[in-house]
C-alpha positions as CSV (number, residue, x, y, z in Angstrom):
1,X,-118.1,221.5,68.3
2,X,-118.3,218.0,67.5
3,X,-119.0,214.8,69.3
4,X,-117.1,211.5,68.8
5,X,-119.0,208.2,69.9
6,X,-116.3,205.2,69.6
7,X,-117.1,201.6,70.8
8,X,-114.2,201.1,73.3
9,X,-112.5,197.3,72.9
10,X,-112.6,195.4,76.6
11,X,-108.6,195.7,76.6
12,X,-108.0,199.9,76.0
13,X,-111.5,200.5,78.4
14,X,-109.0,201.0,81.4
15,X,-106.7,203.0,80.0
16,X,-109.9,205.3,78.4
17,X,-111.3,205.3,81.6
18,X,-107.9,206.5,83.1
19,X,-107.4,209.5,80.4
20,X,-111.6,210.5,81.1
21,X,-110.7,211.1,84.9
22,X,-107.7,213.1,83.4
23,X,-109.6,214.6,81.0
24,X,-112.6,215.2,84.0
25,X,-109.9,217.3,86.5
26,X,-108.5,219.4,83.9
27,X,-112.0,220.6,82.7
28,X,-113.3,221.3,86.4
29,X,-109.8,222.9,87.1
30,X,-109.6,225.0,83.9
31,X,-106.7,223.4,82.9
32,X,-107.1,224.2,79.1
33,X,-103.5,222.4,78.8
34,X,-104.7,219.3,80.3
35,X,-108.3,219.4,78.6
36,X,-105.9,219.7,74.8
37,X,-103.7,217.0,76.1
38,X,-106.7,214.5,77.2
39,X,-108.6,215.2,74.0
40,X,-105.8,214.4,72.1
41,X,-105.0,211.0,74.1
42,X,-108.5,210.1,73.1
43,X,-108.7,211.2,69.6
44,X,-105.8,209.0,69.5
45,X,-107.6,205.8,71.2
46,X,-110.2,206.8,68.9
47,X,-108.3,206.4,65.4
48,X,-108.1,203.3,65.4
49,X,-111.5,201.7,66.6
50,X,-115.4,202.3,65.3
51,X,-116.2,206.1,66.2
52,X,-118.7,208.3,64.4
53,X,-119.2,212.4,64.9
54,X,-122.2,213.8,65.5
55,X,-122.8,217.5,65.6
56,X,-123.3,218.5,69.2
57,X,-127.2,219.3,68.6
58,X,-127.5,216.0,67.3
59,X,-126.0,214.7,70.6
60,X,-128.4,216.8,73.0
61,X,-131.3,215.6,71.1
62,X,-129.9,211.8,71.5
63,X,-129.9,212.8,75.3
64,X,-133.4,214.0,75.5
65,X,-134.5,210.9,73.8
66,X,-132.5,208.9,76.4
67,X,-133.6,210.8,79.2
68,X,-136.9,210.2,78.1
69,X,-136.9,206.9,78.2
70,X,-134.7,206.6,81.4
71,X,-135.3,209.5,83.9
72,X,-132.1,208.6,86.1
73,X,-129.8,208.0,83.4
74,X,-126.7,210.6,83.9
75,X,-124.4,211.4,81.4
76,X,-120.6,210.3,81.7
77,X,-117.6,209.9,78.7
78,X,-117.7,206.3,78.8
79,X,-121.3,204.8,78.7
80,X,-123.6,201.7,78.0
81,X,-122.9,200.8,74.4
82,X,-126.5,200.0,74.1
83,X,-127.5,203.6,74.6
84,X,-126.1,204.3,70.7
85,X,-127.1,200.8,68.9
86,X,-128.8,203.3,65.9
87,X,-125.2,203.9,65.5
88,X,-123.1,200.7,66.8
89,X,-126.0,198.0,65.7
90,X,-123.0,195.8,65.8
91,X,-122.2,196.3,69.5
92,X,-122.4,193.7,72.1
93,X,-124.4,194.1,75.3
94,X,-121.1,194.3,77.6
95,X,-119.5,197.3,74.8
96,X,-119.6,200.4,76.5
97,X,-119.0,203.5,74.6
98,X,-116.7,206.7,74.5
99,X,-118.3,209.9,73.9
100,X,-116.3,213.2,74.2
101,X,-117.0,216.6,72.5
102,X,-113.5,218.0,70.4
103,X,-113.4,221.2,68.0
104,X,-113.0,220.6,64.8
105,X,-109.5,221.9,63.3
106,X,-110.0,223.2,59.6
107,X,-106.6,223.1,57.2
108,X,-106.1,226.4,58.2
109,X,-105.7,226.1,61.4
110,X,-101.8,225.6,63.1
C-alpha cells in the first residue's frame, strides 16, 4: 500500500472534501465498491496537481513525528499543508493537503 500526499488547489478543495466523506462512509460501511470508486475519484483529482507517494511506513513514521510535536493533532484525508512542507516547500500557509492510502496496480494486474 501506498500513500499519495497532493496539495489540493483552493477551487477542487470542496469537491475533495465531498468525495473524502464518500470515500469515509464506504470504508466504515464496508462498501469495497464505494471505497474503489472514491479512490479512483481522487487518484483522478490527483493527476493533475503536485502529489508525491510515500510508502505507507514512511507515512506512519511522518505521523509519529507529527504527533510528537503536536499531541492533539488527529489524522484526517485532507490536512494542514504545512504538516508536509519537507515535501511541498512550495506550499502556502492556507494549502491544505490530500493524503489517502491506494494499492498499487502492477502491469499485470486487470
Amino acid at each position: 500500500m501506498r500513500i499519495r500526499l497532493a496539495v489540493i488547489p483552493p477551487g477542487d478543495l470542496a469537491g475533495v472534501m465531498k468525495v473524502t466523506a464518500d470515500l469515509r462512509i464506504a470504508v466504515n460501511s464496508g462498501d469495497m465498491d464505494g471505497v474503489a470508486a472514491a479512490t479512483e475519484a481522487l487518484m483522478a483529482v490527483t493527476a493533475r496537481v503536485r502529489s508525491v507517494d510515500i510508502s505507507e511506513e514512511e507515512w506512519r513514521r511522518l505521523m509519529m513525528d507529527i504527533r510528537s510535536s503536536n499531541p492533539t493533532f488527529e489524522s484526517d484525508y485532507v490536512v494542514p499543508g504545512q504538516l508536509f512542507a519537507r515535501f511541498f516547500p512550495e506550499a502556502t500557509a492556507g494549502a491544505m493537503v490530500l493524503q489517502f492510502p491506494f494499492v498499487e496496480r502492477g502491469a499485470d494486474d486487470v
